[in-house]
PDBQT receptor file of N, H, CA, C and O in Angstrom, charges set to zero:
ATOM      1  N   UNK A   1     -21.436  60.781 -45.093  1.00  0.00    +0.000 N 
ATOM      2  CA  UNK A   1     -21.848  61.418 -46.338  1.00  0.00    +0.000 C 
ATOM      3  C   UNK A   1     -21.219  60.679 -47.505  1.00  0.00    +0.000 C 
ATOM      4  O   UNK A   1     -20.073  60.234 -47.435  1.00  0.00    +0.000 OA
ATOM      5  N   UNK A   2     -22.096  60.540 -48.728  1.00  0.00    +0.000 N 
ATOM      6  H   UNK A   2     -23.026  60.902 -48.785  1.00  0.00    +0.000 HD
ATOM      7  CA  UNK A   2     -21.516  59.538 -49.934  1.00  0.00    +0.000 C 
ATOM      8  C   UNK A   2     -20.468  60.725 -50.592  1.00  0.00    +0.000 C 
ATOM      9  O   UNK A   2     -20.601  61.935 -50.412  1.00  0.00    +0.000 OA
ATOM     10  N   UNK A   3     -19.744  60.282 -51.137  1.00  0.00    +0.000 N 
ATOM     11  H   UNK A   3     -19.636  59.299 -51.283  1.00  0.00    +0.000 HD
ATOM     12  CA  UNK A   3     -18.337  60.605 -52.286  1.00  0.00    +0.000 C 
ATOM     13  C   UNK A   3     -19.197  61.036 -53.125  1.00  0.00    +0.000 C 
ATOM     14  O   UNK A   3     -20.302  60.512 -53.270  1.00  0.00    +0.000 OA
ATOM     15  N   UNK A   4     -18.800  62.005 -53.750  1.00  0.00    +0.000 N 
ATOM     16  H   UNK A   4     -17.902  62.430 -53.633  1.00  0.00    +0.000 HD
ATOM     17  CA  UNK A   4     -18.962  62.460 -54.813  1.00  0.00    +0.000 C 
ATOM     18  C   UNK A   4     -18.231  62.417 -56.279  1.00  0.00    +0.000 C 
ATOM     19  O   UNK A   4     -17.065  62.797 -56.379  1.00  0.00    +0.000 OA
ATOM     20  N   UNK A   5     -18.981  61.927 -57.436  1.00  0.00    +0.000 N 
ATOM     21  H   UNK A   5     -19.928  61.618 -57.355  1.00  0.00    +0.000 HD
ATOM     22  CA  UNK A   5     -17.489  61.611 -58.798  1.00  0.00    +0.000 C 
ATOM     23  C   UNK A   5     -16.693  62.915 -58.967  1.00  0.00    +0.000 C 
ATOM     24  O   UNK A   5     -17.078  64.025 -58.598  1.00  0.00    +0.000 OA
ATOM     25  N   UNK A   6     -15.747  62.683 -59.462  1.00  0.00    +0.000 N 
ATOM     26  H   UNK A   6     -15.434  61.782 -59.762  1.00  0.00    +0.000 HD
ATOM     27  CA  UNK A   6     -14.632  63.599 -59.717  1.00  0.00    +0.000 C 
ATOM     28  C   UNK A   6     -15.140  64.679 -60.816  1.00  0.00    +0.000 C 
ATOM     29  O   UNK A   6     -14.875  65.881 -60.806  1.00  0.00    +0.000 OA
ATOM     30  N   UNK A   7     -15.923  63.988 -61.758  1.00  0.00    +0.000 N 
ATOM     31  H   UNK A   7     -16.139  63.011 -61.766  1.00  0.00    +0.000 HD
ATOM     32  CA  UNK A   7     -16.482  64.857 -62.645  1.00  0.00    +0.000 C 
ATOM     33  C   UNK A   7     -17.648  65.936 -61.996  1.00  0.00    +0.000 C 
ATOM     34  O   UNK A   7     -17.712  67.110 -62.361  1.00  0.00    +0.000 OA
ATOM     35  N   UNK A   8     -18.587  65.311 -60.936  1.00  0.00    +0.000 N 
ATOM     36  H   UNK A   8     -18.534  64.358 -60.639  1.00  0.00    +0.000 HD
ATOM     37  CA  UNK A   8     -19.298  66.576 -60.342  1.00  0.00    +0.000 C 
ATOM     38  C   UNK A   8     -18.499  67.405 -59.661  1.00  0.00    +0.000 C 
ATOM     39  O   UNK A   8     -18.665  68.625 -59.660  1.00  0.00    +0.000 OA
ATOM     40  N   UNK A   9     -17.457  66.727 -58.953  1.00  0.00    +0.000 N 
ATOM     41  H   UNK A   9     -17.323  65.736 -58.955  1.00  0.00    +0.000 HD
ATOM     42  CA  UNK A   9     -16.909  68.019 -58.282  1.00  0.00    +0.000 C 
ATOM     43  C   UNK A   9     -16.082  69.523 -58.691  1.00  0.00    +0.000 C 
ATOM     44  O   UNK A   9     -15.921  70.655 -58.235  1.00  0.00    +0.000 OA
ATOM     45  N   UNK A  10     -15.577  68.429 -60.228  1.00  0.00    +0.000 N 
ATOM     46  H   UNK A  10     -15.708  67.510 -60.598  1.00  0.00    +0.000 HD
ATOM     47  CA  UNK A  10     -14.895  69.266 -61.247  1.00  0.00    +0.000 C 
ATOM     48  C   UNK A  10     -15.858  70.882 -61.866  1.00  0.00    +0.000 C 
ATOM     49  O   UNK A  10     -15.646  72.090 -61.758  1.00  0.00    +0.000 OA
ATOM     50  N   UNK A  11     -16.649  70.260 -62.341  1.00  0.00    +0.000 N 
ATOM     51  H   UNK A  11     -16.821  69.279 -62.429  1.00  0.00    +0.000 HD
ATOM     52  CA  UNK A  11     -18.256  71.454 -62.752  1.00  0.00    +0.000 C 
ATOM     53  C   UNK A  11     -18.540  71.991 -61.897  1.00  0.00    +0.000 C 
ATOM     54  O   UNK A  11     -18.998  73.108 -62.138  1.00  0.00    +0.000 OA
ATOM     55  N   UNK A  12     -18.471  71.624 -60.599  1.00  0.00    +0.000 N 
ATOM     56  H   UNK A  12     -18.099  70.717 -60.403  1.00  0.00    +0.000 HD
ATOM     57  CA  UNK A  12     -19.216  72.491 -59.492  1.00  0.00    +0.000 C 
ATOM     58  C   UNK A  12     -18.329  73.788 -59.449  1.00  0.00    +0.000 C 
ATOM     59  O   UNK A  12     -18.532  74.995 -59.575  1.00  0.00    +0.000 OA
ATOM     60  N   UNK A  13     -17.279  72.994 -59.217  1.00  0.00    +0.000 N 
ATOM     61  H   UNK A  13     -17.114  72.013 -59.114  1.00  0.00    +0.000 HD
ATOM     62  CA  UNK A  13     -16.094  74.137 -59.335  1.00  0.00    +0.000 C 
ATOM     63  C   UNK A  13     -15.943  75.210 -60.543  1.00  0.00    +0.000 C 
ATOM     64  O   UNK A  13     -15.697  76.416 -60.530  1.00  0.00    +0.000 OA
ATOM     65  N   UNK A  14     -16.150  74.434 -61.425  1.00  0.00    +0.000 N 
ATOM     66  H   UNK A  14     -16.350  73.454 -61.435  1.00  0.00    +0.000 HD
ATOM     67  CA  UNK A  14     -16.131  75.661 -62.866  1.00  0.00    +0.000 C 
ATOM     68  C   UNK A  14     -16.864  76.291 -63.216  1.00  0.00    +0.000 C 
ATOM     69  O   UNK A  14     -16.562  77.325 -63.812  1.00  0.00    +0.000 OA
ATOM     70  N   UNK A  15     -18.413  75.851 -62.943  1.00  0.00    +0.000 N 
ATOM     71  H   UNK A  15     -18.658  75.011 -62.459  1.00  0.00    +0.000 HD
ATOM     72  CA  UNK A  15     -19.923  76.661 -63.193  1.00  0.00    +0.000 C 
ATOM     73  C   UNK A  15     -19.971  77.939 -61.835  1.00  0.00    +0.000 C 
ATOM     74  O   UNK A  15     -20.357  79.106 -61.890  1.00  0.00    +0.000 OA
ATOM     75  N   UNK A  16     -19.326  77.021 -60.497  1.00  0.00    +0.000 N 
ATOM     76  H   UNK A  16     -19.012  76.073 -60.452  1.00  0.00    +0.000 HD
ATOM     77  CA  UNK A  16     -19.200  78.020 -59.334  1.00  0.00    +0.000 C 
ATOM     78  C   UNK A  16     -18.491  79.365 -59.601  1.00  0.00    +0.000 C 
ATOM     79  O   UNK A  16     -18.888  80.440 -59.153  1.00  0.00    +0.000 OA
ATOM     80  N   UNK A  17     -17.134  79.154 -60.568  1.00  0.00    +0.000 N 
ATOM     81  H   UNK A  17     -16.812  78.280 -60.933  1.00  0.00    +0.000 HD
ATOM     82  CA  UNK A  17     -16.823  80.550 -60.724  1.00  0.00    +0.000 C 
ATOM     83  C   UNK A  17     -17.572  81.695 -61.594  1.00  0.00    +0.000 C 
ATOM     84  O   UNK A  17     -17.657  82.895 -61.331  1.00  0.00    +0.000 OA
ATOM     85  N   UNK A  18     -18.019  81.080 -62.553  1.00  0.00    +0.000 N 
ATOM     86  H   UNK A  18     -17.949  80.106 -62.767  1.00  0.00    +0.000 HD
ATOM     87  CA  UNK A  18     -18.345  81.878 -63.240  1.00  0.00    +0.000 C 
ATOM     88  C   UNK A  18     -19.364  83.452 -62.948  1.00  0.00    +0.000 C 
ATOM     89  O   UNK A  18     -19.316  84.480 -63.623  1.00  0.00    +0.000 OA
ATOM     90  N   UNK A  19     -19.930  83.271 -62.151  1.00  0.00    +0.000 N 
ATOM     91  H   UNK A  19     -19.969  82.436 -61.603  1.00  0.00    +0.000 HD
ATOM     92  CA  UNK A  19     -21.363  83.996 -61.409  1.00  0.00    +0.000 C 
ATOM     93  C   UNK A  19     -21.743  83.424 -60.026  1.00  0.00    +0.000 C 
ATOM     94  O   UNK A  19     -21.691  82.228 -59.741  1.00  0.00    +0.000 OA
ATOM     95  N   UNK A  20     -22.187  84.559 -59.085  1.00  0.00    +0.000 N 
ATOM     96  H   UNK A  20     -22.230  85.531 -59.317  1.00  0.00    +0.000 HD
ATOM     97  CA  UNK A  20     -22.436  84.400 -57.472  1.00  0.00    +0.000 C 
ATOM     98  C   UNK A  20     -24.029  83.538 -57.880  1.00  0.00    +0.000 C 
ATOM     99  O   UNK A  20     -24.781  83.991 -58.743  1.00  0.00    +0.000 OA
ATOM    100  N   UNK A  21     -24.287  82.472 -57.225  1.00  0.00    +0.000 N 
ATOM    101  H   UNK A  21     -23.676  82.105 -56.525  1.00  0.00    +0.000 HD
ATOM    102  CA  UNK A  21     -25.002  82.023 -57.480  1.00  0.00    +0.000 C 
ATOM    103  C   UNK A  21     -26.069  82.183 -55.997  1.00  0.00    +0.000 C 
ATOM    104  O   UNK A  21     -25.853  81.828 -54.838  1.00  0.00    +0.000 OA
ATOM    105  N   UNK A  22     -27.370  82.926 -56.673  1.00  0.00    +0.000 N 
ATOM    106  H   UNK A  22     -27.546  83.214 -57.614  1.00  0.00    +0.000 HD
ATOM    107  CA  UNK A  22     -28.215  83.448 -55.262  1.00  0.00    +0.000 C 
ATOM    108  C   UNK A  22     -28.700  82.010 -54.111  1.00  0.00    +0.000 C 
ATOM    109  O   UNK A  22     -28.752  81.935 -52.884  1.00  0.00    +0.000 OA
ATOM    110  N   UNK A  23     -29.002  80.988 -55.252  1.00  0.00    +0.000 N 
ATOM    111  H   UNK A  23     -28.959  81.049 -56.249  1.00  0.00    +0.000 HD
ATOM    112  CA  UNK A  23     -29.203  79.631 -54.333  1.00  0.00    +0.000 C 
ATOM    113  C   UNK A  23     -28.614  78.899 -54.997  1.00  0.00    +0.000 C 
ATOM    114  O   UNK A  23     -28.578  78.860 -56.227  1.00  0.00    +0.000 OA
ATOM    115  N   UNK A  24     -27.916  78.020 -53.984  1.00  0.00    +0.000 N 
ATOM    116  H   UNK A  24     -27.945  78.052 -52.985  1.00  0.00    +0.000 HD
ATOM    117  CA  UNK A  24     -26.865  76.761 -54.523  1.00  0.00    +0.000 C 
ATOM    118  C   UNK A  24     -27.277  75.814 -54.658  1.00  0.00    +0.000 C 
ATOM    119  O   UNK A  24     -26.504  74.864 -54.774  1.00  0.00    +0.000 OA
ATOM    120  N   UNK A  25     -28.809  75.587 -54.713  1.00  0.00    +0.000 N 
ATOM    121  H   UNK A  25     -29.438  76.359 -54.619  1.00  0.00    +0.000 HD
ATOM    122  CA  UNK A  25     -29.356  74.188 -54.901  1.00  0.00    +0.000 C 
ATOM    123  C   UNK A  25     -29.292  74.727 -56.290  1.00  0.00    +0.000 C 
ATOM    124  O   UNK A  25     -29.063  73.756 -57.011  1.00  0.00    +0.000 OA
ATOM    125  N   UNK A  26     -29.384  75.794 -57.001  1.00  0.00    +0.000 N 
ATOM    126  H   UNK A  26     -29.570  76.582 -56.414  1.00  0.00    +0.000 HD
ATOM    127  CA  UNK A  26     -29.871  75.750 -58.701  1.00  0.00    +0.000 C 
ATOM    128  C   UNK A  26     -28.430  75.455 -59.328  1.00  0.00    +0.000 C 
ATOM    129  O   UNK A  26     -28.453  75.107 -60.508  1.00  0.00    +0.000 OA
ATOM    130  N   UNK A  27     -27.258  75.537 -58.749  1.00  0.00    +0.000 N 
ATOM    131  H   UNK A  27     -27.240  75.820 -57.790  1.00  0.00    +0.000 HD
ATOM    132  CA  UNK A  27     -26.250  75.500 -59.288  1.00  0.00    +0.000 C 
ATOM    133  C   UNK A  27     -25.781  73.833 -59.065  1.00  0.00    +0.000 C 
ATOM    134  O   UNK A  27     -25.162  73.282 -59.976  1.00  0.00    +0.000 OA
ATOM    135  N   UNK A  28     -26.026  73.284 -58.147  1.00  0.00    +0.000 N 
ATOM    136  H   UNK A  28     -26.529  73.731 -57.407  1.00  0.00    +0.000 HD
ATOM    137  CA  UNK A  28     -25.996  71.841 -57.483  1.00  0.00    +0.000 C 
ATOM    138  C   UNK A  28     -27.205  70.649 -58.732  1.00  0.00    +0.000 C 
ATOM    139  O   UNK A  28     -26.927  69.488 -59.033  1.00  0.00    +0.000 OA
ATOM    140  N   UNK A  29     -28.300  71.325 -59.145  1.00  0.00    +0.000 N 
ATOM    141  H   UNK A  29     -28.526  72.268 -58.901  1.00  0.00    +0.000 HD
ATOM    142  CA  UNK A  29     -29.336  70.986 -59.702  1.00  0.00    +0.000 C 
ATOM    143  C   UNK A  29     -29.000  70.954 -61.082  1.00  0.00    +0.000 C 
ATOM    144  O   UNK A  29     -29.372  69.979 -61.735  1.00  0.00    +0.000 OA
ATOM    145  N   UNK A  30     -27.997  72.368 -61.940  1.00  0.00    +0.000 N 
ATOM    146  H   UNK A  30     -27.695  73.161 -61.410  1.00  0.00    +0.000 HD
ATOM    147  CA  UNK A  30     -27.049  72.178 -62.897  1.00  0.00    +0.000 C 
ATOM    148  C   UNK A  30     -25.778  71.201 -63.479  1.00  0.00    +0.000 C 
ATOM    149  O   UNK A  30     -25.380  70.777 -64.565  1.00  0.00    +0.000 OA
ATOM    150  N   UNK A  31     -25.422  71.128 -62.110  1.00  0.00    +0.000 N 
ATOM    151  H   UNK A  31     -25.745  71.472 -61.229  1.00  0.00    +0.000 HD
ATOM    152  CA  UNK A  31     -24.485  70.335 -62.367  1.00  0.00    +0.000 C 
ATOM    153  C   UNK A  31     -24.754  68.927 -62.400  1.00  0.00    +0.000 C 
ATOM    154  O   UNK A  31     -24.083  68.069 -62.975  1.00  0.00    +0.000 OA
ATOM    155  N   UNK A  32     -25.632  68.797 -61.836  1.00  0.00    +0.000 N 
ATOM    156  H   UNK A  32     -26.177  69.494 -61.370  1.00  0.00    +0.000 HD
ATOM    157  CA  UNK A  32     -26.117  66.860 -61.802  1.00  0.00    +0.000 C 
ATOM    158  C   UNK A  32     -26.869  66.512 -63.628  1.00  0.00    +0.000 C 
ATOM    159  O   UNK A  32     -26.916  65.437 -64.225  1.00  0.00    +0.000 OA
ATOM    160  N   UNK A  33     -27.194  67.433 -63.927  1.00  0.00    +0.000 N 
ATOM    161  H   UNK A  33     -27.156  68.307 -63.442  1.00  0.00    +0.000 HD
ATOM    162  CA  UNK A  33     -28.084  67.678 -65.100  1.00  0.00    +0.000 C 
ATOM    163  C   UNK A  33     -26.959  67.672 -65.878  1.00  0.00    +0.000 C 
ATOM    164  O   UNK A  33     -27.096  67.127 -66.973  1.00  0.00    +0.000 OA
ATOM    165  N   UNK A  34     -25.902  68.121 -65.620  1.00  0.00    +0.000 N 
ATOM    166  H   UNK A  34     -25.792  68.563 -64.730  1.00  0.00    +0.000 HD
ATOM    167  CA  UNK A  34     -24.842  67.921 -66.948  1.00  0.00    +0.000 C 
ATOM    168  C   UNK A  34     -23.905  66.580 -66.948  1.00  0.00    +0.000 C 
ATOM    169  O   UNK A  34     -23.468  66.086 -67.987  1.00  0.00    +0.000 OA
ATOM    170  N   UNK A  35     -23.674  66.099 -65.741  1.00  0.00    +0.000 N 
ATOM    171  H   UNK A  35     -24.029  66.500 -64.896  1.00  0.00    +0.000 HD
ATOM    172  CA  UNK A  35     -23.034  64.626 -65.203  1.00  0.00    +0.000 C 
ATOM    173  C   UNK A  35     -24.693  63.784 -66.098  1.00  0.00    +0.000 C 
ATOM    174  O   UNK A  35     -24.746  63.368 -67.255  1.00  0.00    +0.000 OA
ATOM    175  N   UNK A  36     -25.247  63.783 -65.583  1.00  0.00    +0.000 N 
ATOM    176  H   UNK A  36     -25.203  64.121 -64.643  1.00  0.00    +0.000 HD
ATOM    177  CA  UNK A  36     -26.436  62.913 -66.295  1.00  0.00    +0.000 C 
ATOM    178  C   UNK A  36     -25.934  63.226 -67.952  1.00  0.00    +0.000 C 
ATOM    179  O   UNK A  36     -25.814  62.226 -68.661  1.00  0.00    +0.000 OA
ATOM    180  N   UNK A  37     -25.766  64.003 -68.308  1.00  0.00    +0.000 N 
ATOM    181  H   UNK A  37     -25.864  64.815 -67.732  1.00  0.00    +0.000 HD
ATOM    182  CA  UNK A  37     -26.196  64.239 -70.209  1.00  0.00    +0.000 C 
ATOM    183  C   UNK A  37     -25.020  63.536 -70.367  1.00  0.00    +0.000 C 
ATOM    184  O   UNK A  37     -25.094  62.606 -71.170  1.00  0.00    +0.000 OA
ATOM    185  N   UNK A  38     -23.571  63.780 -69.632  1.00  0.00    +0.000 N 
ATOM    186  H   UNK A  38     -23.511  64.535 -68.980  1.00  0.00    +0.000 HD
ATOM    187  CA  UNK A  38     -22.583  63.279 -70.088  1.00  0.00    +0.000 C 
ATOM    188  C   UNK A  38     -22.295  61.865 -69.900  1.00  0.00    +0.000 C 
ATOM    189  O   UNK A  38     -21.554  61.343 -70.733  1.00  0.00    +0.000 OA
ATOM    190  N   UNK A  39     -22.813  61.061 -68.823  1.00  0.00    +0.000 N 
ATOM    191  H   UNK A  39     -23.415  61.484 -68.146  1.00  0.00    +0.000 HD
ATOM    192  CA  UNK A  39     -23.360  59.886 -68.715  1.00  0.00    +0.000 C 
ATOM    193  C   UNK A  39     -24.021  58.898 -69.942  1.00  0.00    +0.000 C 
ATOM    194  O   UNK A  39     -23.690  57.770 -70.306  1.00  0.00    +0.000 OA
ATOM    195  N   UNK A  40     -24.805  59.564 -70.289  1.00  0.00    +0.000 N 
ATOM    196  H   UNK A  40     -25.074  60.480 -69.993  1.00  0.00    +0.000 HD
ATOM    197  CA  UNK A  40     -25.993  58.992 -70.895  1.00  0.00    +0.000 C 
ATOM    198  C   UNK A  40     -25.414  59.143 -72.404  1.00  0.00    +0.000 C 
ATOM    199  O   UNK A  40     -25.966  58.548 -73.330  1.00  0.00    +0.000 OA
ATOM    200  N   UNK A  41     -24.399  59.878 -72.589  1.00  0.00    +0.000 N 
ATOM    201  H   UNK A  41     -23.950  60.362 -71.837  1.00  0.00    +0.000 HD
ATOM    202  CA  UNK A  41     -23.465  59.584 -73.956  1.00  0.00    +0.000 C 
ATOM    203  C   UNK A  41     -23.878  60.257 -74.999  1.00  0.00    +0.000 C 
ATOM    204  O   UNK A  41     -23.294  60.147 -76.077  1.00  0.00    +0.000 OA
TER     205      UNK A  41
């Protein structure tokens, strides 16, 4: 399985607490969407 950046794993973790999330692909699908914005500068 590939590594994951430190920064997705960081969000996963912080968006994860906030609210039980019913499917974890929408929360997984969030977080790549915010690594991308923060990427892209």
């Amino acid at each position: 399985m590939e590594q994951t950046p430190r920064l997705y794993d960081a969000l996963r973790q912080l968006l994860g607490q906030q609210c039980r999330w019913q499917d974890q692909r929408h929360l997984y699908s969030l977080v790549w969407m915010v690594v991308g914005l923060i990427a892209s500068g």
